[in-house]
C-alpha positions in Angstrom: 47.2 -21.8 50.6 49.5 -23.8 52.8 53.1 -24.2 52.0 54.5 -25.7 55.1 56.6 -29.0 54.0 55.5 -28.3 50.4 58.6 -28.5 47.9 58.6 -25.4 45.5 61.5 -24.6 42.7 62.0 -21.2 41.9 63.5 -20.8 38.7 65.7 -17.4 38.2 67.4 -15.4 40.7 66.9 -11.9 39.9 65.2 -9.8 42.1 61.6 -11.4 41.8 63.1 -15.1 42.1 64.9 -14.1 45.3 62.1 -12.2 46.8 59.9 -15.1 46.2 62.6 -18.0 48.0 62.7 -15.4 50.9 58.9 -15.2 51.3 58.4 -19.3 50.4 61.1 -20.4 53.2 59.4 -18.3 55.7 55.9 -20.0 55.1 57.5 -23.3 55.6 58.5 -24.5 52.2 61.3 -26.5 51.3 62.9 -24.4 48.4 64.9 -25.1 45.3 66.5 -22.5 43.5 67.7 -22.8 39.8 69.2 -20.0 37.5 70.6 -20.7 34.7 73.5 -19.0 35.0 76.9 -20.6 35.5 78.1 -20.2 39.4 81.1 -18.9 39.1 79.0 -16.3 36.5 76.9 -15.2 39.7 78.3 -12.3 42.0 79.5 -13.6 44.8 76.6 -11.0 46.9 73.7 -12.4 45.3 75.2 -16.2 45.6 75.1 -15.6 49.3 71.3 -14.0 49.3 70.1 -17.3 47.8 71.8 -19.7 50.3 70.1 -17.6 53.0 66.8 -19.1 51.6 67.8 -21.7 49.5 67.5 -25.7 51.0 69.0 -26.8 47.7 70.9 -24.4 44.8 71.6 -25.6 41.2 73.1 -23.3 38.6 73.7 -23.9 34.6 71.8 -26.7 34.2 68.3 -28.6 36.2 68.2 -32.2 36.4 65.0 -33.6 35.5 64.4 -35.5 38.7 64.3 -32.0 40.6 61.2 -31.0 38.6 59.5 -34.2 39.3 59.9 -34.4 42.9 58.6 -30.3 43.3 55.4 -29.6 44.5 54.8 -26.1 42.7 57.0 -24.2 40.3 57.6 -20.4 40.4 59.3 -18.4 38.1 60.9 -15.0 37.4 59.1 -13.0 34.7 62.8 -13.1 32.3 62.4 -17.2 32.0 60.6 -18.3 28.9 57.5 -21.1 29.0 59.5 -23.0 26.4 62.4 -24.0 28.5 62.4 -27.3 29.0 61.8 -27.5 32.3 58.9 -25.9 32.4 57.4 -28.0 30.0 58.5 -31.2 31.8 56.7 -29.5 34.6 53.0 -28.9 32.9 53.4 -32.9 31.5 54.0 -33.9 35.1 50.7 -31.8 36.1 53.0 -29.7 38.4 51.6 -25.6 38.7 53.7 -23.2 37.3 53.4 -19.7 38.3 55.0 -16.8 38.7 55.7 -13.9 41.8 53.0 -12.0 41.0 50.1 -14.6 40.9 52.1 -16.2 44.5 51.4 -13.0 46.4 48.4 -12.5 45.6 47.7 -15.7 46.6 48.5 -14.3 50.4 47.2 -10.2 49.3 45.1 -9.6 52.2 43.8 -6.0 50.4 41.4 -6.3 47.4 42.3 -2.7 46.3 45.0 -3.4 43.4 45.6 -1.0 40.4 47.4 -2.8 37.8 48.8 -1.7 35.0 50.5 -2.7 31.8 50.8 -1.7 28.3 53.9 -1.6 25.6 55.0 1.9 26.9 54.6 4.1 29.6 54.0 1.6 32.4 56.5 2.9 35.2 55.0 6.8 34.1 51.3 5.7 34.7 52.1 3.2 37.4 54.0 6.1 38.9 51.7 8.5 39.0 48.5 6.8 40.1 50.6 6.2 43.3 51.2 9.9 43.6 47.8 10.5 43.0 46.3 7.8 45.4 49.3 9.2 47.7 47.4 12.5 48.2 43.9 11.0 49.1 44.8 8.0 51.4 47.4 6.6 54.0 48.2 3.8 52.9 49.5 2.8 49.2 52.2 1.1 47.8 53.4 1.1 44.2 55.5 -2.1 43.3 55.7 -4.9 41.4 58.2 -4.0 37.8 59.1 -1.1 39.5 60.8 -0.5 42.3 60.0 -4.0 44.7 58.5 -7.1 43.4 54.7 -7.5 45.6 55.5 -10.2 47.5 58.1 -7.8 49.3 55.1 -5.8 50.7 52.2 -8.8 51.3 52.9 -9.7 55.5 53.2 -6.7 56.3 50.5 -5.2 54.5 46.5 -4.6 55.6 43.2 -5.0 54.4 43.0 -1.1 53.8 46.5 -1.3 51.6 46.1 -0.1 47.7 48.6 -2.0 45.2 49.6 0.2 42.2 51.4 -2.6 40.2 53.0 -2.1 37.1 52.5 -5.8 35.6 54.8 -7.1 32.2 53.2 -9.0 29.4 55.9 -12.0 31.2 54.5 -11.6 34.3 51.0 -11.6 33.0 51.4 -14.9 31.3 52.1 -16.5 34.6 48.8 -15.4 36.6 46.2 -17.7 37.6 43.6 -16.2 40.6 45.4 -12.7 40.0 42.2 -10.3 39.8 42.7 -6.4 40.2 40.1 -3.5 41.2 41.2 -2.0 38.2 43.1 -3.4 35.6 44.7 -0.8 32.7 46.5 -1.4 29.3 47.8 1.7 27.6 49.2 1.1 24.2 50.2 -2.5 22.1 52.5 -1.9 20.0 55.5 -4.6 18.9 57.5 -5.6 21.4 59.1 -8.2 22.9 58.3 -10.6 19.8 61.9 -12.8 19.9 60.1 -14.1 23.5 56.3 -14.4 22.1 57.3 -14.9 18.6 54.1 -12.7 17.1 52.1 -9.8 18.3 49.1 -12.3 18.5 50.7 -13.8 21.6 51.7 -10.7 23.0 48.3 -9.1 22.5 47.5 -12.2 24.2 49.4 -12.3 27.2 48.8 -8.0 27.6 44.7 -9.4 27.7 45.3 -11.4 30.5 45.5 -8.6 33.1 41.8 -8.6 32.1 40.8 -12.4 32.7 39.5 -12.8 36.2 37.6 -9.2 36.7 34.3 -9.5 38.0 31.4 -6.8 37.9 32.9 -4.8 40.7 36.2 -4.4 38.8 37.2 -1.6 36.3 39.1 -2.1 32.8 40.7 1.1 31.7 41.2 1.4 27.9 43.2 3.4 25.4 40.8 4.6 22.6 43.8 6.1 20.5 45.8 2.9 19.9 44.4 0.7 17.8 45.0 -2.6 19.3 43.2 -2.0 22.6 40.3 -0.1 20.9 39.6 -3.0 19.3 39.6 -5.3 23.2 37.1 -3.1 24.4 34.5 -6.3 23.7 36.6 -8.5 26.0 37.3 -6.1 29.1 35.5 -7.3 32.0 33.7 -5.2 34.0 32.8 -1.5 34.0 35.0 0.0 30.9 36.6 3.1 31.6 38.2 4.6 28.4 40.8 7.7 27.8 41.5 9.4 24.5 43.0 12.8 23.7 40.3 13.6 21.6 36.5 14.0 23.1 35.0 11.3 23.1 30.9 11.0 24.5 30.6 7.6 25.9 29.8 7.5 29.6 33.2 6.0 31.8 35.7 8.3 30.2 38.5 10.6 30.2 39.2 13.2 27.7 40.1 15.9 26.0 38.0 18.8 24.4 39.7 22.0 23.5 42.2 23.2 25.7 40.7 21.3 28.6 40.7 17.3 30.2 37.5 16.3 31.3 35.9 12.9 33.3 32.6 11.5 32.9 31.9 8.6 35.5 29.0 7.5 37.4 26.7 9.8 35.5 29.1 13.0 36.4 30.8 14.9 33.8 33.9 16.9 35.1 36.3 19.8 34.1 39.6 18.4 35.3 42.2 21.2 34.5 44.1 22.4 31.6 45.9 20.3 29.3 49.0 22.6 28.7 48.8 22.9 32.5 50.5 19.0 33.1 54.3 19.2 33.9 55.6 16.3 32.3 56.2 17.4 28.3 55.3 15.2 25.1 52.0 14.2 23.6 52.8 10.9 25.1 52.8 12.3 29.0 49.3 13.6 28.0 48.4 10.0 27.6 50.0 8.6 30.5 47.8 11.5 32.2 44.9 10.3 30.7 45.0 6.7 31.4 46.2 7.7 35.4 43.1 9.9 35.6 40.7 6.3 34.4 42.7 4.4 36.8 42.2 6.6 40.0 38.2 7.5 39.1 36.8 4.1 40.8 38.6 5.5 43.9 36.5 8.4 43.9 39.6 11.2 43.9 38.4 15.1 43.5 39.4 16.6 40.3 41.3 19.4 42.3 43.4 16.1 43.6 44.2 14.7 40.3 44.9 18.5 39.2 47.2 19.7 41.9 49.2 15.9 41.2 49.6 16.7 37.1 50.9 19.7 37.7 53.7 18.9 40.1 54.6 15.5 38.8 57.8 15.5 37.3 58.2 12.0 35.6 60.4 9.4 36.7 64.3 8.3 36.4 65.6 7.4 32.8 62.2 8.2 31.1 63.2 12.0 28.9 65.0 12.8 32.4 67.0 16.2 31.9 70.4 15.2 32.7 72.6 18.4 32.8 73.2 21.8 30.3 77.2 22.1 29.4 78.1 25.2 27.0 74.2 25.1 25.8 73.9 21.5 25.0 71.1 19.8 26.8 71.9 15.8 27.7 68.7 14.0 28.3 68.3 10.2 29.5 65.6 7.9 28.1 67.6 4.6 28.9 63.5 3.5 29.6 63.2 3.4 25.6 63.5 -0.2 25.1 61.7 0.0 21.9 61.3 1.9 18.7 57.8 3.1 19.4 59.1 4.7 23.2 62.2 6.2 21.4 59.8 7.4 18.7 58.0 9.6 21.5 61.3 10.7 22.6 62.6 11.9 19.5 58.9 13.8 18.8 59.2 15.5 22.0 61.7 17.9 21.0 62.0 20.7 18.1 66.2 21.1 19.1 68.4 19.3 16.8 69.5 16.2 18.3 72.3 13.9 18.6 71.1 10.3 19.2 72.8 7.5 20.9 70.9 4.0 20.2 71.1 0.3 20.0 71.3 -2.6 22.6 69.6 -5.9 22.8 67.8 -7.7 19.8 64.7 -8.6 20.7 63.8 -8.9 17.0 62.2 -5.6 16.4 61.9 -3.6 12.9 63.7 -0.1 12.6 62.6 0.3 9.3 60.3 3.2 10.7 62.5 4.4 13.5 65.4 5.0 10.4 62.4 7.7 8.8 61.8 9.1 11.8 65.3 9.6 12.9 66.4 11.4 9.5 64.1 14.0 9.9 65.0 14.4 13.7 68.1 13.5 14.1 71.7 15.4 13.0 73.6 12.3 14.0 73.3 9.0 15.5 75.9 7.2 17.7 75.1 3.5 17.4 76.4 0.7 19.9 75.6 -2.7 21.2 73.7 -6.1 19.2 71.1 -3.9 17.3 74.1 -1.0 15.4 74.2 -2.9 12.9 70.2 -3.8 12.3 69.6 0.2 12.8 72.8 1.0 10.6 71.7 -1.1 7.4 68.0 0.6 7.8 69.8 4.1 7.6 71.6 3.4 4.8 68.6 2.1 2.6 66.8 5.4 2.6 70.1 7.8 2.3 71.0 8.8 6.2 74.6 8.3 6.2 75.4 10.4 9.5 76.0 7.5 11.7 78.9 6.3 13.6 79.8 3.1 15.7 81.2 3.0 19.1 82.5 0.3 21.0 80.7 1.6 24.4 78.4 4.0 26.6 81.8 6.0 27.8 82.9 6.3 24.2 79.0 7.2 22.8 78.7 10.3 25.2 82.4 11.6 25.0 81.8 11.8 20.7 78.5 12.9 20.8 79.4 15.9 23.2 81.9 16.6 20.7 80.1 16.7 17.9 77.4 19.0 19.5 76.7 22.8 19.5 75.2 25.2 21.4 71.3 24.5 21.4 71.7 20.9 20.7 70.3 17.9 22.4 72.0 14.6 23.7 69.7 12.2 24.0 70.4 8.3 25.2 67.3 6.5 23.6 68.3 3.3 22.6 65.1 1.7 21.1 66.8 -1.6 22.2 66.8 -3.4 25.9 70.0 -3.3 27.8 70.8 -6.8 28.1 73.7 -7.1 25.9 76.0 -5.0 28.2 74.1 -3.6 30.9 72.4 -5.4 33.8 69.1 -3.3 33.0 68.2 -0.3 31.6 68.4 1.2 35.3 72.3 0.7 35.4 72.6 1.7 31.3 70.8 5.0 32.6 72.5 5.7 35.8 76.1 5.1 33.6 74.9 7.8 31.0 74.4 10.1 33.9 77.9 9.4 35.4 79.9 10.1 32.1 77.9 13.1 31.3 78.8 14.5 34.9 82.8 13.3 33.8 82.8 15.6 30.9 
């Protein structure tokens, strides 16, 4: 793929969009940048990254003609297909496509891991790495964690292996993009005020699965209903996990106390369940699903054992936080849903005090609300969403609630309100967009204001 003299718009500058205007104006390319935000909006920092690789900038608002003129259109994973903009680009025949599908485009390796999946993404994604980490040089976990790919593609080499963790956005923006192994986790709703119904975003999850060919590897979740049922359109030789033992050949399991692999004909003892670091039923998945991801690679079970047991989980997923006077402040600012914040709330038998709420992405909390009046003593609410998950505690009885106005204010009350043996726990079941950046900085400020107290 040339881009020498070819005009390409990319469209958002988050991290993704910028990475991509870097990597486009070095190849040649004559780029326009667009975000939609209003300039003086912008800080001033990232206004002056973009100019560096920027030929032209527009903010707020994208004239028609621009689109016209381009020659290709990328964009950042947050921008919807519905804009405007992008649909005036499909009508004028122009290829839309996102960072993920452009560097690949230029991937000189063929070993990619890529992973998606409603919850537990940056877990699994993380631990493959670690796992890979331990049997070869050369391998570099990116893509919604951490760096965007394109950051690693020139100065990466044919040996490299790519553990991506891939989005249901970025996913609906790939083209060529074919993995060695390609994994989905767990549907569950999400996401649904950008793909309006979970038949969308079952479809754009299946997409990770589109361009695998026979030498390629589709790992499965056989507990979650939704992928059970995609087993007939994985591509591929199916590899599925489960927690319960299951007989088929390509799998990863539990039986008894025990996790098992059977691949290639070979059925192995892995190590004992209880015997994984990271706590919750749901960390036993993530386990699982790592284990089917790493197999094609041919990784000794003594490997994959060693890994589990030292692994320690990642930032702002159930991170322990600090213990003041006996109560225990835990950070899952990675709960961006109910269904993650569900697996938060079921990995502990303390009483806990619950700070939730953020963006509205059009999600029900009609079953969170059950859940958290059996788990919960009481819930600090804040952001879009307090009122949504307010109303839904009200209708079955759970009046120990209370509004804040912000983070600061959420972890000051709740510390007050807690006793010895307790549990503070930030899991908003809500993204962060409404006052945070990201979940990264929402997580990082719960940290600093429980190391204030």
């Amino acid at each position: 793929m040339d881009l020498f003299g070819k005009k390409v718009l990319v469209i958002g500058m988050g991290k993704s969009g910028i990475s991509s205007a870097r990597f486009l104006k070095k190849h040649g390319a004559y780029v326009i940048a667009f975000d939609e935000k209003k300039e003086d909006e912008m800080k001033s920092q990232q206004k002056e990254t973009i100019e560096k690789f920027a030929n032209e900038l527009y903010f707020n608002d994208l004239p028609d003609a621009v689109v016209d003129t381009s020659d290709m259109v990328v964009i950042s994973p947050g921008v919807p297909l519905t804009k405007r903009y992008i649909t005036l680009a499909h009508k004028r025949g122009i290829e839309v496509i996102g960072e993920i599908e452009l560097a690949y485009r230029f991937c000189r390796s063929k070993n990619i891991v890529a992973i998606t999946g409603t919850n537990g993404k940056t877990t699994t994604t993380t631990l493959v790495g670690e796992i890979l980490k331990k049997a070869f040089d050369n391998v570099i976990v990116c893509g919604n964690i951490g760096f965007p790919f394109i950051d690693y593609i020139e100065s990466s080499t044919d040996d490299a292996i790519f553990v991506i963790e891939i989005s249901s956005f970025q996913l609906e923006t790939i083209k060529y993009f074919k993995p060695k192994v390609a994994c989905i986790l767990n549907i569950t709703p999400d996401h649904l005020n950008r793909h309006m119904n979970m038949e969308n975003y079952i479809k754009a999850k299946m997409k990770i699965f589109e361009n695998i060919d026979q030498e390629g590897y589709s790992v499965l979740n056989m507990d979650n209903s939704i992928t059970r049922d995609l087993i007939g359109w994985a591509k591929g030789t199916v590899i599925t996990f489960s927690k319960n033992k299951l007989e088929t050949q390509n799998s990863v399991f539990v039986d008894g106390d025990f996790i098992y692999y059977n691949f290639s004909g070979k059925a192995k003892k892995v190590m004992r369940k209880d015997d994984i670091f990271m706590p919750g039923e749901h960390n036993l998945e993530n386990a699982l699903a790592a284990i089917g991801c790493v197999l094609p690679f041919k990784i000794e079970p003594s490997i994959i054992e060693k890994t589990l047991k030292e692994f320690k989980g990642v930032e702002h997923r159930i991170e322990f936080v600090r213990e003041i006077n006996g109560v225990r402040f835990y950070n899952d600012s990675k709960g961006t849903n109910t269904d993650a914040s569900s697996k938060a709330l079921n990995s502990f038998e303390a009483p806990i005090i619950l700070i939730a709420g953020g963006y509205d992405k059009g999600e029900s909390f009609e079953k969170f609300a059950r859940l958290i009046s059996q788990k919960v003593k009481k819930v600090f609410l804040l952001g879009q969403t307090k009122q949504k998950i307010a109303d839904q505690l009200q209708k079955i009885g759970y009046l120990n609630f209370e509004f804040v106005e912000d983070l600061k204010e959420a972890v000051k009350k709740s510390f007050e309100s807690a006793k010895e043996g307790d549990v503070v726990l930030l899991s908003p079941a809500c993204a962060s967009w409404d006052m945070f950046e990201s979940y990264e900085q929402r997580g990082r400020l719960f940290k600093q204001y429980v190391n204030e107290l």
